[in-house]
Structure formats: structure tokens, C-alpha cells
N, C-alpha and C positions, 0 to 999 in steps of 0.2 A: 667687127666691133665687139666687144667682150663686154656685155652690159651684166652692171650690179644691180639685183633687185632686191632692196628691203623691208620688212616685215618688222614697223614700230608703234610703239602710241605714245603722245604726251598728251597730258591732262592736269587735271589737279589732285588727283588722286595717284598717279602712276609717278607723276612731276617729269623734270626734263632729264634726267642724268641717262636713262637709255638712248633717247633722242641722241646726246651729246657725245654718247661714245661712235654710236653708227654714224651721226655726223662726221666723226674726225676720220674714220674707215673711210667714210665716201669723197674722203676730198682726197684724199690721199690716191684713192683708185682713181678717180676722176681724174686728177693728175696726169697721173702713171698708164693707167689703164684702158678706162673707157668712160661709156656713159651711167647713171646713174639714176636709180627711180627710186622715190619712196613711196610707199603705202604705207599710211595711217589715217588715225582717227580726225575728224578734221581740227584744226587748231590755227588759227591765223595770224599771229604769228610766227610759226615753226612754218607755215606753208611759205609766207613772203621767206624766211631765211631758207628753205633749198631751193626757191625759185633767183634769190637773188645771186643765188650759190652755181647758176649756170645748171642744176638739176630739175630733176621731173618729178610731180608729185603727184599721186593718183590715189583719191578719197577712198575710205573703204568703211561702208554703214554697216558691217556684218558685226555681231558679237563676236569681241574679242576672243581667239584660243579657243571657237566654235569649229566645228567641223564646213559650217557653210565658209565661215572664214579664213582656213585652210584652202578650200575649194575656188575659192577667190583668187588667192595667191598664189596656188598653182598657175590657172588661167591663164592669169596678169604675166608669170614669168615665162611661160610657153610662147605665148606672144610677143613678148619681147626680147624671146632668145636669150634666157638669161644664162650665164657663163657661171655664174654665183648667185645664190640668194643667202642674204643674212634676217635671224631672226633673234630677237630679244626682247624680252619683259616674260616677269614670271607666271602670266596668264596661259604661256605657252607650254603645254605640256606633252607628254608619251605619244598621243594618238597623234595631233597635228604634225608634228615631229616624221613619224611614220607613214603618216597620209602623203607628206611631200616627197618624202624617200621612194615610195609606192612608183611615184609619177617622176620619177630618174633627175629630182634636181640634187646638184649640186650645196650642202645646208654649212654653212657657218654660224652656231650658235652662240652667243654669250650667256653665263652662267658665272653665280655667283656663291652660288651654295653644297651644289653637287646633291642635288636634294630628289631629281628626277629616279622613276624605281628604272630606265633606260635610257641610254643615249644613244639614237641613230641617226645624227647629224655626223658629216665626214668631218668637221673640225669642230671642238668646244674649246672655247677661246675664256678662259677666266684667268683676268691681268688684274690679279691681289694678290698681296702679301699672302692671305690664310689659303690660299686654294691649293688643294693637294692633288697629286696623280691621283693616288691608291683612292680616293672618293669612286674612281671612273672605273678600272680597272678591273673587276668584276660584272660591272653592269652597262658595257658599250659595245656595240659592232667590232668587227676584227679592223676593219677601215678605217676606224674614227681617231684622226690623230688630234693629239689632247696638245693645248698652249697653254701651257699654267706661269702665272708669276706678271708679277712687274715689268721683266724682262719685254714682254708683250704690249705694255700700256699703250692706247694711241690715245693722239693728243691733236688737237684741231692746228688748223695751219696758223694762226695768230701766235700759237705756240711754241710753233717748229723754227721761229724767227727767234728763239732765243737759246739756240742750241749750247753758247759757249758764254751765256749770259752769268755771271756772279755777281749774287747779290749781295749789298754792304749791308752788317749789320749794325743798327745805329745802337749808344749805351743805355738811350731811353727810349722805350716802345712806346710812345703818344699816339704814332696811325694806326686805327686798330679796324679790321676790316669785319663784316660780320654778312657770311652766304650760307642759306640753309636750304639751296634748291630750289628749284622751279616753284613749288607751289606751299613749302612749309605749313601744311595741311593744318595741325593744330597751333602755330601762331607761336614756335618757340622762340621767334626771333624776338617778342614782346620778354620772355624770360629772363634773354641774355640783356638786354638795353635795360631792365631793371636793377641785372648784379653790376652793371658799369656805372650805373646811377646811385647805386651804393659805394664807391668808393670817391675818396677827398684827394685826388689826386690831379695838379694843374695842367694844363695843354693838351689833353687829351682831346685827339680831332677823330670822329666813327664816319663809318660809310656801314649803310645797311643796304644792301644789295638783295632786290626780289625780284624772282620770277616772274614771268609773264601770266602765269595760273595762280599766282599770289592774292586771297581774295581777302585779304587782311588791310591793306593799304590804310583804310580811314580811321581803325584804330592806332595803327602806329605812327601813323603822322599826329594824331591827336596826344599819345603820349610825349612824342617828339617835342611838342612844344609846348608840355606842362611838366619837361623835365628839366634837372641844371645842366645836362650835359650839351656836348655842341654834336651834332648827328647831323649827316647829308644824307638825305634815302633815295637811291638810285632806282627804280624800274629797269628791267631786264638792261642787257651791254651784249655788245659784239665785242669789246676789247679786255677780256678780265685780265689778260699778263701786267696791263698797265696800272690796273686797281691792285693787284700782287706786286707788284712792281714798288708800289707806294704803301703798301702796308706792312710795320714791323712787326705784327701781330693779328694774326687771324681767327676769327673761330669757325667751323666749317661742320657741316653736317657732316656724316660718315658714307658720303658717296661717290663718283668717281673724281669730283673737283680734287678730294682729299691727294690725287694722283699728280695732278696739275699743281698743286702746294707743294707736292715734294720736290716736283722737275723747276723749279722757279726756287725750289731753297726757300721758302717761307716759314719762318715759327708760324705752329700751328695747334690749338686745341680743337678736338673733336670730339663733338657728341652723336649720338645714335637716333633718330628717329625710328626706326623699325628694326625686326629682328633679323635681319639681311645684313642693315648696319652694323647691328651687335657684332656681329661674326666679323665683318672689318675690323672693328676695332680690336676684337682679339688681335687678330695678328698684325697690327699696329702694336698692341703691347709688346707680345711674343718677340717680336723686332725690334722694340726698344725707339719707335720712330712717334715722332709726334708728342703732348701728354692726351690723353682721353679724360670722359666724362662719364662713361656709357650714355644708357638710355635718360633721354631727355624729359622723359614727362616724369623721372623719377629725382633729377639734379635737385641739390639747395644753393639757393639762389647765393646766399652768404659764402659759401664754401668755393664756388666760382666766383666769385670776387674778390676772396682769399686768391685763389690761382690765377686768375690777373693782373694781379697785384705785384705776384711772385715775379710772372713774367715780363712785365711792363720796367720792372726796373734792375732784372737779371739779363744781364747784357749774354752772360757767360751761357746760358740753359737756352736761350734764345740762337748761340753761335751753334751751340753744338745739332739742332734742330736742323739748321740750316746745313750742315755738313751732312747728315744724316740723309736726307730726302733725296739727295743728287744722287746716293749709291744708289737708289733704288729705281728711280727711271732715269733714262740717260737721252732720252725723245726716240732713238730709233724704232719702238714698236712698230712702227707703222711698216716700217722694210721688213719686220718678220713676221707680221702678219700676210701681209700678199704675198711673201715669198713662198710661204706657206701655200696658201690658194693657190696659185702658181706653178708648183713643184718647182721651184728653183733653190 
């Protein structure tokens, strides 16, 4: 049995989007491959969805991206004969990295930035737009084959159901969907539900979609219902192709969902919560895919409502969004991502 073992957190602070890429990896190996275990921080939640997932989850109290907690996940993969371990969130850095290498596993990193001063993981897997070779190329093992791009994206199995899936764009964008991640720390989702409450436009139906570390709830259901607008607020979903499915109009944090927008053909505006984001969104621009916002704690609320506006009733800028996103993931990441681990 060729067991996956991997090295994640989700919280309110880190939110789900690392959780949700190693997810779509582990179901796909699990599939294909073997068995699967995670280690993280506890979250319950994320623990019922890999336990319901037919995987294994084993709690881990160490400081994140500590040397004790390196020493852990060796342990944990030794004993479980692991074939693969993957590791991801940016708390992981040079030494942990090194320490696993030390101890002969196998490392599949995800990376977004190219920001580490070494990479000694045998595969750096970064599936964006801005991720470049030459970042690595200087500063990696002779070993370490690099997966850069889109080309790469994996996408969870609820997704891979909609491989040949075209979506109709309608002339008026009324469903407008609104996802800012697992735990949208500083509450920009309150931002956007204000610039849509600024405009005088009829039929417009929202969904505002939170996380499960989302500790905002009771002010925005409060604004909810001392707004004009009509807004349904969701609490976390196992089904989001169906919420994309129904939305002509999304706005979307700058994190890996922004991946899942493109493979489903959805118009999409994207803002940045952190500087990791930012860098997505460059190359979001640089590609010509999506419109952006940048960083969110700096938007005006008027100015997004102007582009709203634009969108909501630009059938044409809305069509070409949706043509655009499908070049860029096509769902098969996931077969060159293993194939990769694999050497096939």
C-alpha cells in the first residue's frame, strides 16, 4: 500500500484554502493510489470532512513549522510507511524542509511565492498563473523537479464531475455569489455586501458563503437584515460547483477557489486579502483573466459598486471571463500531479 502522509493546518488565521488544495491531492491518490493520513492542527470540522472522506487524521499539538513538529511528522511517516508526504502553509520553512530530507522521505511541497532562501523537497508543486521556474532554479537540490502553472491545479472530486461542463452566460447577472475563504479574518465580506447595498438595481439574489473559522456570523447576519438587499448566508458547503453553477457573478478572495472559478467558467472579481494574494492577482492581470481589486483593506466601496454595476449588466465582459478561465485549468491536474510522484 503506498500511503500519503500530510503535513497541514486550518484555522482562522491560516483559513481553509491549504487544507482544500491537499484535500483535492488526497482524494485523487486515495482513488488511484492508496491510503491517506493527515496531520494537523485540530479543527472539527476539517477532521469530520477527511474522516468522512474514508481518510485518517492524526492531531498534532506541536508549534507549527517547529523543529519538534518536523520530528513529529517524520515519526508519524516512518510508521506509517509513507510513500509520499506532502507539506503546505507558509509557516514551513528551510530547516523543517531539511530535517524531513535528513530522515530519506519522499517531500511534495506546495509554494506560492518562491520566497524560501532553499528548496529541498523532490517536487515544488506551485499551480498559479505568476509562478515562475527561474524563482527555483538557483536555489534547489539537483533532484527537485519543479510543477509550475495552472497546468497543475488540483481540484477536489465534486469538481472533476464537471469536466465537459459549459456554462450559459445569462444577459443579466442578478446571482451574485460572494466566498472570501475559510475564516475572512478581518470581515471583508461586510465590505462587499455594503458596495452591493449601494446600488439601485432590481432582482438581484446574494449568497454569502463562510467558512467554518468565520467568526464574524452575527454581525453579518445583523447587517443582513437591516439591509435593502435580498442575501442568503450559507455556513461552510461540501457542494460549491453548484453555488458556481448558479452564480453569474462572483466575488472571490485571491486564493485557490480563484482556480475553481476558472475551471467552472465563472465571471469573476478578485480581491487580495494578504500579500501572497497580491502576487496572484498580478498574474491574474498579466493573463488578462478575471477583473481584480487588489488588496482589500485598501478597496472603495463606491468604486466596487461602479464595477458591479459594469458587470451585472455586461453580458459581453461577463462572456469573455468565461472563455477565458477554461484555458487555463482544464481539471486534469491531478493526473500530472501523481504522475509526477509516480515517475510515470
Amino acid at each position: 500500500m503506498k500511503n500519503l502522509v500530510i503535513r497541514v493546518d486550518a484555522d482562522y488565521k491560516t483559513g481553509s484554502g491549504h487544507f482544500m488544495r491537499c484535500l483535492a491531492l488526497a482524494e485523487s491518490w486515495k482513488e488511484k493510489v492508496g491510503d491517506v493520513f493527515f496531520i494537523m492542527n485540530e479543527n472539527e470540522p476539517f477532521k469530520k470532512r477527511i474522516i468522512d472522506e474514508g481518510m485518517n487524521y492524526i492531531p498534532n499539538f506541536n508549534d507549527s513549522g517547529t523543529i519538534s513538529d518536523a520530528e513529529f511528522f517524520i515519526e508519524k511517516s516512518q510508521k506509517l510507511n509513507a510513500y509520499w508526504t506532502v507539506v503546505d502553509g507558509y509557516v514551513f520553512k528551510e530547516d523543517f524542509f531539511f530535517k524531513l530530507k535528513k530522515n530519506s522521505l519522499n517531500i511534495l511541497m506546495f509554494d506560492d511565492d518562491g520566497l524560501l532562501n532553499h528548496y529541498s523537497a523532490d517536487i515544488v508543486l506551485n499551480q498559479n498563473l505568476h509562478g515562475e521556474s527561474n524563482w527555483y532554479i538557483n536555489k534547489k537540490e539537483d533532484f527537485t523537479k519543479l510543477l509550475i502553472g495552472t497546468k497543475y491545479t488540483l481540484l477536489r472530486k465534486e469538481f472533476l464531475k464537471y469536466l465537459s461542463y459549459k456554462k450559459e452566460i445569462s444577459d443579466y447577472g442578478k446571482n451574485i455569489l460572494i466566498t472570501l475563504g475559510g475564516s475572512d479574518l478581518h470581515n471583508y465580506s461586510l465590505k462587499i455586501l455594503k458596495s452591493l447595498n449601494n446600488l439601485n438595481l432590481k432582482d438581484l439574489e446574494i449568497i454569502l458563503l463562510i467558512g467554518p473559522n468565520n467568526t464574524h456570523e452575527n454581525s453579518l447576519k445583523e447587517y443582513i437584515n437591516n439591509s435593502k438587499i435580498n442575501v442568503k448566508l450559507i455556513k461552510n458547503t461540501n457542494d460549491m460547483p453548484t453555488l458556481m453553477k448558479w452564480a453569474d457573478l462572483v466575488f472571490s478572495g485571491g486564493g485557490s477557489t480563484v482556480w475553481e472559478l476558472a475551471f467552472m467558467g465563472v465571471p469573476t472579481i478578485v480581491g487580495a486579502s494578504s500579500d501572497v494574494e497580491e502576487v496572484l492577482i498580478k498574474g491574474l492581470n498579466e493573463n488578462n483573466l478575471f477583473k481584480t481589486v487588489g488588496k482589500l483593506d485598501s478597496i472603495n466601496e463606491i468604486e466596487l459598486s461602479n464595477l458591479f454595476h459594469e458587470l451585472i449588466i455586461n453580458e459581453s465582459i461577463r462572456e469573455k471571463m468565461n472563455f477565458d478561465g477554461k484555458k487555463y485549468v482544464d481539471g486534469y491536474g491531478y493526473k500530472r500531479v501523481i504522475n509526477a510522484m509516480l515517475n510515470e
